[in-house]
Backbone as numpy.savetxt, mean C-alpha at the origin, in Angstrom:
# Nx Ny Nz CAx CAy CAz Cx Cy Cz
-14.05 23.64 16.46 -13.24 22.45 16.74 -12.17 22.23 15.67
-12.47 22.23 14.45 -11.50 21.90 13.65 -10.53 23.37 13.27
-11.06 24.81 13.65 -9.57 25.45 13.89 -8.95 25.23 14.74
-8.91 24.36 16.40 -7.93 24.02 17.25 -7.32 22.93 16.55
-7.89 21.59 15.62 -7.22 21.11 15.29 -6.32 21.26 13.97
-6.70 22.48 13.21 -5.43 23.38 12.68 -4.35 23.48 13.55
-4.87 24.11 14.28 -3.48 24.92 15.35 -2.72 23.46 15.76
-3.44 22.35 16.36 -2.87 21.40 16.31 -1.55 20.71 15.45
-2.18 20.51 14.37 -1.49 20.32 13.00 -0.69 21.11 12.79
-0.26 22.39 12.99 0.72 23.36 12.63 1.67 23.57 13.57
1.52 23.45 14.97 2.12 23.57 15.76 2.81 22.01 16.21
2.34 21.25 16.75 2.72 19.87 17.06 2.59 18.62 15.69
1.50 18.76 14.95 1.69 17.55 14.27 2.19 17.36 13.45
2.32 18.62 12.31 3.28 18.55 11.54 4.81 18.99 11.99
5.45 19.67 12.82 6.67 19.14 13.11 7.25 18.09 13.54
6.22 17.92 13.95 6.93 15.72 14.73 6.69 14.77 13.69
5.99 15.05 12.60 6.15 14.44 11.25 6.80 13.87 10.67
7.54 15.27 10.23 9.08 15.92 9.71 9.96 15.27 10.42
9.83 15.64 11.51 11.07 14.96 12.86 11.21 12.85 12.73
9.80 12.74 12.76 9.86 10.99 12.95 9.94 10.62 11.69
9.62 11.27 10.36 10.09 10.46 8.82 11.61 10.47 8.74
12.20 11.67 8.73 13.59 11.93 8.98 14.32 10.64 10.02
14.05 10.77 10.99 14.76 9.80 11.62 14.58 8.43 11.41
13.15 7.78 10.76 12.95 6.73 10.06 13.72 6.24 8.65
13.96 7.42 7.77 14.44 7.31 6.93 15.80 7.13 7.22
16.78 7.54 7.85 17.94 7.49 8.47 18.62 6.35 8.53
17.32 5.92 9.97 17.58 4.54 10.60 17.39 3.49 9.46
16.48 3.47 8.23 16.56 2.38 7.21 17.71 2.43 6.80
17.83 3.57 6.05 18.99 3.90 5.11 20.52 2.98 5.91
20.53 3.04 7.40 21.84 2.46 7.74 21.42 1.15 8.56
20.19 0.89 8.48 20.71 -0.01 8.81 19.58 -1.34 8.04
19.78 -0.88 6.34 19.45 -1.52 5.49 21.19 -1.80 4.85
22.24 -0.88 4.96 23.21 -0.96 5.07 23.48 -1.32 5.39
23.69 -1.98 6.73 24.41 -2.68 7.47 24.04 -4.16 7.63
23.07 -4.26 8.06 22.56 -5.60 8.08 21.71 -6.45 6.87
20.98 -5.02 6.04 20.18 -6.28 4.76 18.75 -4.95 4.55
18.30 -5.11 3.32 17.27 -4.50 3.16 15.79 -5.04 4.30
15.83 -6.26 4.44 14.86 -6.53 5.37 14.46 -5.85 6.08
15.74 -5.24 7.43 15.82 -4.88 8.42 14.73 -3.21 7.97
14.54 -3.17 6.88 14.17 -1.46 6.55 12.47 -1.52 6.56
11.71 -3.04 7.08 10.43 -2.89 7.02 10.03 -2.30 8.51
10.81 -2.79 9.38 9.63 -2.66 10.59 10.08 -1.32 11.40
11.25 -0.33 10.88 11.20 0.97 11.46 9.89 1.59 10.72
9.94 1.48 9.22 8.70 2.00 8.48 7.55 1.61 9.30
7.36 0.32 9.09 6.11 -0.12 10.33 5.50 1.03 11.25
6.76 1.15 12.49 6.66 1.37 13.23 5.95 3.21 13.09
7.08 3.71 12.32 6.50 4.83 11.50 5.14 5.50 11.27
4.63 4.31 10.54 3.75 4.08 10.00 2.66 4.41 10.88
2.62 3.99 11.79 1.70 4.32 13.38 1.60 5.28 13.91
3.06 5.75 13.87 3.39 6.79 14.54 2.37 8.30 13.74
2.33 7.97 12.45 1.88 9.61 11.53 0.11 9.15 12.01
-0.31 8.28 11.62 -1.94 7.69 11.99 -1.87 8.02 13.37
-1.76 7.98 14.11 -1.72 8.48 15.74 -1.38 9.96 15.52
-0.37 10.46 15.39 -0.43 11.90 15.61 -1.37 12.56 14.31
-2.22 11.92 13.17 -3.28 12.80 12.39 -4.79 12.67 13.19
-4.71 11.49 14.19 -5.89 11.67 15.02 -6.34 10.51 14.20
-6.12 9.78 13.05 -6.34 8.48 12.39 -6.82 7.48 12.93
-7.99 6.57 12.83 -7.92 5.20 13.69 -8.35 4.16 13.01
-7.52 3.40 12.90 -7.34 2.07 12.07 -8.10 0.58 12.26
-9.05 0.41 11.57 -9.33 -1.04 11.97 -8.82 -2.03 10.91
-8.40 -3.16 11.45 -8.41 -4.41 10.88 -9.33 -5.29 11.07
-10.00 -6.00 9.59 -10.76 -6.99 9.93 -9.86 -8.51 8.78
-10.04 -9.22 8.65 -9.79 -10.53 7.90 -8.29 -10.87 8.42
-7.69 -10.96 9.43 -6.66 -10.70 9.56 -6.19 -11.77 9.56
-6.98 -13.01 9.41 -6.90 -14.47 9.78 -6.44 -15.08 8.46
-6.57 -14.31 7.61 -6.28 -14.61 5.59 -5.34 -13.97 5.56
-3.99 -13.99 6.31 -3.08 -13.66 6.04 -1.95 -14.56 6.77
-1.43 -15.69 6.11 -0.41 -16.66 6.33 1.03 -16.14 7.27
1.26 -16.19 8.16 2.67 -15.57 8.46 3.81 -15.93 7.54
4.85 -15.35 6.99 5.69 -15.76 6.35 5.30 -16.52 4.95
4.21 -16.15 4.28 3.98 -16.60 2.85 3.66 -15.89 2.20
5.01 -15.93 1.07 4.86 -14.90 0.08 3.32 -14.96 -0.46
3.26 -13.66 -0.75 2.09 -13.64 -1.70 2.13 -12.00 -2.21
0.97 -11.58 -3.07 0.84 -10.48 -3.74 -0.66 -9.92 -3.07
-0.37 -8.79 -2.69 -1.06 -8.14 -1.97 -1.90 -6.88 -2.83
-3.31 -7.15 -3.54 -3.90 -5.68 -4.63 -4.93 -4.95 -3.49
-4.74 -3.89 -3.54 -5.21 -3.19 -2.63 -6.03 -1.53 -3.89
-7.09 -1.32 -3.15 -7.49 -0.16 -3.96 -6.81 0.74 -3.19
-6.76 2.23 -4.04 -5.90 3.07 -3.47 -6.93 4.41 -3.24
-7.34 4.83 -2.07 -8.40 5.70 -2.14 -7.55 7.49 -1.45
-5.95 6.97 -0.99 -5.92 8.34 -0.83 -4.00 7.83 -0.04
-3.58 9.08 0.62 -2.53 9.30 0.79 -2.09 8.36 2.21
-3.57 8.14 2.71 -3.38 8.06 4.09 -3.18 6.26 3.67
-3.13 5.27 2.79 -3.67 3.88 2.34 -2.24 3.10 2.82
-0.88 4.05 2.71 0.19 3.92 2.91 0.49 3.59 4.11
-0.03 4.36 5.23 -0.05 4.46 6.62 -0.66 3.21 7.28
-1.85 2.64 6.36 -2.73 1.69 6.80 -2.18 0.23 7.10
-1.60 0.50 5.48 -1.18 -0.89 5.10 0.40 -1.21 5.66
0.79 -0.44 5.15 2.42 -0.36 6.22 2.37 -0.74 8.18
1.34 0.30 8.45 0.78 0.21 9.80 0.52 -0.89 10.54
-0.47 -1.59 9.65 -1.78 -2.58 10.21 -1.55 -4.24 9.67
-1.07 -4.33 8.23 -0.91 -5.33 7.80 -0.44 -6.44 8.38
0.66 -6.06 9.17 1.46 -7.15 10.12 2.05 -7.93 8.92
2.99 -7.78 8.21 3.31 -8.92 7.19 4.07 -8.33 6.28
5.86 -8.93 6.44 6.79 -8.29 5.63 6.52 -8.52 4.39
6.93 -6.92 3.58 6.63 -6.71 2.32 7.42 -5.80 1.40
7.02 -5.69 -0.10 7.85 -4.48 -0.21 6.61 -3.87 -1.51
7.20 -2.93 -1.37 5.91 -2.28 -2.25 6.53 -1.93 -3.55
5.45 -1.65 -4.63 5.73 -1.35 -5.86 5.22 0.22 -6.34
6.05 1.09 -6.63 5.35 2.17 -6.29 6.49 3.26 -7.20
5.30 4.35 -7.53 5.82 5.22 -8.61 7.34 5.99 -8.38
7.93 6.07 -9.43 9.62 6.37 -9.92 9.47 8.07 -9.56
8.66 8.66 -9.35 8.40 9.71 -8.69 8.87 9.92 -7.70
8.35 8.81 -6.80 8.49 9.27 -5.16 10.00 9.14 -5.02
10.88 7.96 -5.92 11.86 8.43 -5.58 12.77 9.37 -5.68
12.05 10.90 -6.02 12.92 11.57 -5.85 12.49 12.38 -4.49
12.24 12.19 -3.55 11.79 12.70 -2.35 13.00 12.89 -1.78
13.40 13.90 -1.07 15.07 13.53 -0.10 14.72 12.71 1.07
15.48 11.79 1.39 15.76 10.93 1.82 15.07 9.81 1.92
13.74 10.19 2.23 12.72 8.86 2.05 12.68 7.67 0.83
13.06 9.20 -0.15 13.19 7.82 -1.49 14.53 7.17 -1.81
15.79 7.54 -1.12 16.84 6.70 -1.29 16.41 5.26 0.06
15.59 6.27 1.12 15.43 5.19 2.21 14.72 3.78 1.32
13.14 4.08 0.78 12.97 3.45 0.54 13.49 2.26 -1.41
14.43 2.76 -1.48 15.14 2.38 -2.31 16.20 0.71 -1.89
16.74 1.77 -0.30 17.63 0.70 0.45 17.17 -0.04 0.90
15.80 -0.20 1.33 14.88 -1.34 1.65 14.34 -2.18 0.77
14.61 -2.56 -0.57 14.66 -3.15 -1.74 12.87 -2.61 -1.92
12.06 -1.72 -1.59 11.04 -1.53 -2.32 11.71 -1.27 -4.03
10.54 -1.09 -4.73 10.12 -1.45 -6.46 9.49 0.23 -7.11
10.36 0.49 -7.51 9.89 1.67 -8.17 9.58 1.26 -9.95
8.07 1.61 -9.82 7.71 1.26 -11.24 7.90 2.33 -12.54
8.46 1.97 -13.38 9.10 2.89 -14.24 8.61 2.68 -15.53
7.06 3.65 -16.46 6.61 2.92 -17.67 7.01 3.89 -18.98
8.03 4.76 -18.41 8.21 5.56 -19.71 8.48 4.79 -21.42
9.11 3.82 -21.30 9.61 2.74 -22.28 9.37 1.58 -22.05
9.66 1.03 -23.10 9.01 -0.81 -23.27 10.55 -1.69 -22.35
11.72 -0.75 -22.66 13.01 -1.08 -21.98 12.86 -0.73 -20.01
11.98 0.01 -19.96 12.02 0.71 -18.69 11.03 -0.55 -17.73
10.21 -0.44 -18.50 8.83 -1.30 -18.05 9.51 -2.57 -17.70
10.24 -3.69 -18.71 11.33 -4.59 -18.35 11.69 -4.65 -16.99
12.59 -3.95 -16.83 13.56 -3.72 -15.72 12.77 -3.55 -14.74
11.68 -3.16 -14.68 10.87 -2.94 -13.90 10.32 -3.95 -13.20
9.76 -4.69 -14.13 9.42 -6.71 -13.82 10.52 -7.10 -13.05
12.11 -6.91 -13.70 12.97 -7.94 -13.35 13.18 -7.71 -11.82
13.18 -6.57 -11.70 13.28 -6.19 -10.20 12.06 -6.95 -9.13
11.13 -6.75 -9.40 9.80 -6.92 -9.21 10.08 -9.13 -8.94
10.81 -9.55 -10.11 10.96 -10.47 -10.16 11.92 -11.11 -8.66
12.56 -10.59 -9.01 14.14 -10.99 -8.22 13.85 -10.81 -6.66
12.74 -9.75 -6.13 11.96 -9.75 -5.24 11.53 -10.85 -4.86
10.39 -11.22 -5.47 9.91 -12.00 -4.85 10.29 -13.85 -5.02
11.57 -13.61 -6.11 12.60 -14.62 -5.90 13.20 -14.35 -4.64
13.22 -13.63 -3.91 13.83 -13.49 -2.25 13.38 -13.85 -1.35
11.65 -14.06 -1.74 10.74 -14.50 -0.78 10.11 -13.54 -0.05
9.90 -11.98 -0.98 9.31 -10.84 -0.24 8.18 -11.34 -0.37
6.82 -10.76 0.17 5.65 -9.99 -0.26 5.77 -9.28 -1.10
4.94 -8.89 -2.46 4.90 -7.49 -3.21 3.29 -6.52 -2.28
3.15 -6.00 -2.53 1.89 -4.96 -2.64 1.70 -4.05 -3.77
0.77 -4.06 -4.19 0.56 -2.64 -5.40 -0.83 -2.24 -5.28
-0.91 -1.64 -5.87 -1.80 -0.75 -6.20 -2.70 -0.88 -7.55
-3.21 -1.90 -8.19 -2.93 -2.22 -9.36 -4.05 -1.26 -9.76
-5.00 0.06 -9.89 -5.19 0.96 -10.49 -3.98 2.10 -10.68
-3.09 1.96 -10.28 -2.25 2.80 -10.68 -1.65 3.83 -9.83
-2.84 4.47 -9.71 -2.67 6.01 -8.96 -4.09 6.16 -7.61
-3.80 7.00 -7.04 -4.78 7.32 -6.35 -5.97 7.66 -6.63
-7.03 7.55 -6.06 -8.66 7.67 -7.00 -8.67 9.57 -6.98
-9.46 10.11 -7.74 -9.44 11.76 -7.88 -10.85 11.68 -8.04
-11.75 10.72 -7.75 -13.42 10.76 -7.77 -13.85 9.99 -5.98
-13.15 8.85 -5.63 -13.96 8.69 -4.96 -14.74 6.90 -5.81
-13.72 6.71 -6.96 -14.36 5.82 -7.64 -13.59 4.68 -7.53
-14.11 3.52 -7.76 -13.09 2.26 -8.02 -12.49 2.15 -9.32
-11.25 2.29 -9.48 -10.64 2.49 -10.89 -10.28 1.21 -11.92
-10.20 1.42 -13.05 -9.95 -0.12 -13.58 -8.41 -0.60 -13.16
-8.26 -1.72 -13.29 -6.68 -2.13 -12.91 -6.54 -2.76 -13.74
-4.75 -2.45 -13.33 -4.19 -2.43 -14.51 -3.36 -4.17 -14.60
-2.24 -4.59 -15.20 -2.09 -6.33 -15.12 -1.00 -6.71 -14.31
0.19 -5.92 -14.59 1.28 -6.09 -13.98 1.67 -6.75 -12.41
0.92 -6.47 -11.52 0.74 -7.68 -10.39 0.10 -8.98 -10.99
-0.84 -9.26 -11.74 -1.54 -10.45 -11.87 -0.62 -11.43 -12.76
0.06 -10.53 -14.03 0.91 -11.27 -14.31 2.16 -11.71 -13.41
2.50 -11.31 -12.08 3.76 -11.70 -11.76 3.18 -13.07 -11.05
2.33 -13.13 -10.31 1.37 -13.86 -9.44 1.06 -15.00 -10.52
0.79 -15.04 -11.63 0.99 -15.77 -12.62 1.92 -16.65 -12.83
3.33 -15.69 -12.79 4.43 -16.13 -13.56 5.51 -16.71 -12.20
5.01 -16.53 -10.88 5.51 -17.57 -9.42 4.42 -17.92 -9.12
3.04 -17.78 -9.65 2.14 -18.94 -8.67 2.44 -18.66 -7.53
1.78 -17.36 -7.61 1.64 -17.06 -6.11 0.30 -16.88 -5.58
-0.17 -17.08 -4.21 -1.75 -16.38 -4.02 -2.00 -14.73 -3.80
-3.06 -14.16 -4.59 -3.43 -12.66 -4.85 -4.47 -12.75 -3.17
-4.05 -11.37 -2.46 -5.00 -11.51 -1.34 -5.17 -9.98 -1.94
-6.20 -9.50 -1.57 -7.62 -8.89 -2.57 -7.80 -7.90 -1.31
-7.27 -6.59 -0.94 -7.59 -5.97 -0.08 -8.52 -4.51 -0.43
-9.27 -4.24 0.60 -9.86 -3.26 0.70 -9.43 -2.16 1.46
-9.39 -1.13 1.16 -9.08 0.30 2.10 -10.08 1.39 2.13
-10.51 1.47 3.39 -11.95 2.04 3.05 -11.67 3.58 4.66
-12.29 4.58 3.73 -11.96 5.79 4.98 -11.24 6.80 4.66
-9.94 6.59 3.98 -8.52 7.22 3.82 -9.20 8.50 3.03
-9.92 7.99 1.82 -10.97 8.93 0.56 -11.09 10.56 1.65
-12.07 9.84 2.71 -12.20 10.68 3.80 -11.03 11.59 4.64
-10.50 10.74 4.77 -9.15 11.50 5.58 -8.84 12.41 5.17
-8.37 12.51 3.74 -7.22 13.51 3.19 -7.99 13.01 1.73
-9.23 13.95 1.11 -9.41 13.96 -0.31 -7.69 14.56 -1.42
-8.20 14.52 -2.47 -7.18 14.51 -3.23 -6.66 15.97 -3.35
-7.73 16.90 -3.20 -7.54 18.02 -3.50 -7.35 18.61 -1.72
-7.16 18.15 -1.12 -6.92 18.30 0.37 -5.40 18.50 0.68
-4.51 19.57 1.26 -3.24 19.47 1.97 -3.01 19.20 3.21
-4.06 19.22 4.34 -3.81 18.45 5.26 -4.86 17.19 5.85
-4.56 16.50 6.43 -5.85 15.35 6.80 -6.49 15.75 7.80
-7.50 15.25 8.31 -8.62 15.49 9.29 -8.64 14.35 9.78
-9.21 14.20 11.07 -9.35 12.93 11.33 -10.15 12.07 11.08
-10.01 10.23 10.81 -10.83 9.85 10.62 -10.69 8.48 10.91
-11.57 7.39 10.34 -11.43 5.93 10.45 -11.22 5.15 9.34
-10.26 4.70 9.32 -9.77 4.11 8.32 -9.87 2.24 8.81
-10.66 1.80 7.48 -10.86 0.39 7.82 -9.69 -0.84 6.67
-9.51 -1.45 7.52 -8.69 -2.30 6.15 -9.40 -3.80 6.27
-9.74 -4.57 5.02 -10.14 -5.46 5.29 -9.53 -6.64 4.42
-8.85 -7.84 4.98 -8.22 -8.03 4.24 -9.05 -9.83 3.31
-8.98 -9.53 2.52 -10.05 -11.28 2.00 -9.18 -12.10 1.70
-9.80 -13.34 1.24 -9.12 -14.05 1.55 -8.29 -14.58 0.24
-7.20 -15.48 0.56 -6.67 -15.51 -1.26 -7.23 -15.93 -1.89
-7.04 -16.02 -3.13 -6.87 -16.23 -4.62 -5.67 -16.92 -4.75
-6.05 -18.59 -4.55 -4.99 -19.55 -4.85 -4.56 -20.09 -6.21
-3.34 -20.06 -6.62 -3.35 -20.64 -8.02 -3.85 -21.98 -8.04
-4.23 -22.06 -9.32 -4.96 -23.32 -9.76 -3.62 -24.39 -9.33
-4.29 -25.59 -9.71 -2.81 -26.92 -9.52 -2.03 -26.70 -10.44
-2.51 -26.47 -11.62 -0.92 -26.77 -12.61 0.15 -25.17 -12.71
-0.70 -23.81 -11.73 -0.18 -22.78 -11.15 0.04 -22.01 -12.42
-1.19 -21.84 -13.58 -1.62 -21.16 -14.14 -2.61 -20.53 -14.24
-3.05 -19.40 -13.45 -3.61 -18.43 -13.83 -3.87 -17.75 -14.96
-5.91 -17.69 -14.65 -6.31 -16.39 -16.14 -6.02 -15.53 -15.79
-5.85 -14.68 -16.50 -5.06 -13.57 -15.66 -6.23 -12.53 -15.93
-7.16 -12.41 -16.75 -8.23 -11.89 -17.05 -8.83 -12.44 -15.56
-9.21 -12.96 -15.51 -10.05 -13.93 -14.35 -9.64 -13.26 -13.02
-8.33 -13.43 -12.91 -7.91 -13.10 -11.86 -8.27 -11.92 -11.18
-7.99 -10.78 -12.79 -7.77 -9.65 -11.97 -9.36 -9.00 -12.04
-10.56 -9.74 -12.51 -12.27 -9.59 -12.04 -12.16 -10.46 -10.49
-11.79 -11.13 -10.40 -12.32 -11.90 -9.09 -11.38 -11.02 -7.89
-10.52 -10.59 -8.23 -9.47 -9.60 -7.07 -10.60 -8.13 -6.90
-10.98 -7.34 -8.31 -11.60 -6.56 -8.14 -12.59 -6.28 -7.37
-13.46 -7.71 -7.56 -15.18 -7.61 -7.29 -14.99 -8.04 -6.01
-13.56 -8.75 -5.29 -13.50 -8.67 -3.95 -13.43 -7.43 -3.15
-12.58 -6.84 -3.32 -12.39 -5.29 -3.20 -13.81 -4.36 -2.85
-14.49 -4.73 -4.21 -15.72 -4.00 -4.44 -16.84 -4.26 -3.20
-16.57 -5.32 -3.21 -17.44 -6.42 -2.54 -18.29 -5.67 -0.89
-16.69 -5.75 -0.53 -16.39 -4.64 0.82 -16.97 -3.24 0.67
-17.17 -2.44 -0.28 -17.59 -1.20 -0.40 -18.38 -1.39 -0.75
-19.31 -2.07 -1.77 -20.72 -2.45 -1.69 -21.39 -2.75 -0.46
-21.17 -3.85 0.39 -22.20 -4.47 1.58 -22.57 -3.42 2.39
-21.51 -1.92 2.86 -21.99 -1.31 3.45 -21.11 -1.45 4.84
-20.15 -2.52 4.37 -19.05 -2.65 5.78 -18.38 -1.46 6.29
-18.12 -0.61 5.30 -17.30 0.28 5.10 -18.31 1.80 5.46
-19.22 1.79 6.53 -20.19 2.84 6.39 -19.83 4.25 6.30
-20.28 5.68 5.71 -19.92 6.64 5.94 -18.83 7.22 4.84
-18.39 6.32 3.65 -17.25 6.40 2.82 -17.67 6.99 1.58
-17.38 7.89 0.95 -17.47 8.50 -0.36 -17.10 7.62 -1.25
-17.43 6.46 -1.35 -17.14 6.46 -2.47 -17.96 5.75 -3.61
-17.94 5.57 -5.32 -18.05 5.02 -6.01 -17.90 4.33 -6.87
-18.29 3.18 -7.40 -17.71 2.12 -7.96 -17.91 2.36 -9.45
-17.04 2.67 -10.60 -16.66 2.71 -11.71 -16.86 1.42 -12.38
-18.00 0.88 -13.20 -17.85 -0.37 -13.18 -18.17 -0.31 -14.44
């Protein structure tokens, strides 16, 4: 079974890939140009579906009710694999822009695409770099985006829950904003780290509920970013998430 779905993958899924990022990237690129970076979330969206459907991917949403239409907030999500992108872009329902490594933008076209869509490329080579990095980050969600990150950093290479790092908690801090505490559970499975193509699988997203700033809209930021974690965790502990590799680094 899984050499037809090689042949699959080589023949049909990865060329229509190629074919639908390309033309996604395109369509942002002009018509984040033309009309406004906004306009560059919901071709991605749409995208977004499109690669989870043709990897044989199937997506659940659960908490979907802890998510405000149209209120900013900061979105920490664990990052268990390649496929987390697809999920959350996919499934979330809720304009955003993501914060995400100075790497990807050198991808052709995707990373000028997602450049023109005012996503946040995080940049920590210098204490000057790191800056600029906030201000952007800032001026965002002075616009009234969503952020999302990743706040371990990078993708897991165990299968583990990684420590996180501050840089969302302080921004969420510094606008008093609410932290919604997501889980991504499956992806680990999909496409391990040391994996080049995905297999199919089930990918669950679950989303909890916020983390409201206090009244006077100061946040511990220590506090914060244990009570965001152990939500996260929370979900991969109970067993919601059945069938998932993974482990919690604690």
């Amino acid at each position: 079974m899984m050499f037809l779905y090689r042949i699959y993958q080589f023949v049909i899924m990865i060329p229509l890939m190629v074919v639908v990022t390309i033309v996604t990237a395109l369509i942002v690129m002009l018509g984040s140009i033309v009309v406004g970076p906004r306009l560059g979330y919901y071709p991605a969206h749409v995208w977004a579906r499109v690669m989870a459907w043709l990897s044989l991917v199937r997506v659940t949403v659960k908490g979907r009710e802890n998510v405000r239409p149209g209120r900013a907030c900061i979105f920490v999500a664990n990052h268990q694999g390649a496929y987390d992108i697809f999920a959350i872009y996919g499934w979330l329902n809720h304009h955003f822009v993501w914060m995400m490594k100075q790497s990807l933008r050198k991808i052709p076209l995707v990373g000028y695409a997602c450049y023109r869509a005012g996503h946040i490329y995080v940049n920590r080579r210098t204490p000057a770099d790191i800056k600029r990095t906030m201000e952007t980050a800032e001026r965002r969600l002075g616009e009234g985006y969503s952020v999302v990150v990743f706040p371990e950093g990078t993708r897991t290479k165990t299968g583990r829950l990684g420590a996180f790092k501050r840089g969302a908690f302080h921004l969420a801090e510094e606008f008093s904003l609410p932290v919604v505490p997501v889980t991504i559970s499956g992806s680990y499975h999909v496409m391990p780290p040391q994996a080049r193509l995905p297999r199919p699988g089930h990918i669950t997203l679950t989303i909890h509920r916020p983390i409201e700033p206090p009244e006077d809209g100061r946040y511990d930021v220590a506090e914060l970013m244990s009570r965001s974690r152990e939500a996260i965790a929370s979900a991969l502990m109970s067993g919601e998430h059945r069938g998932v590799s993974v482990r919690l680094d604690t």
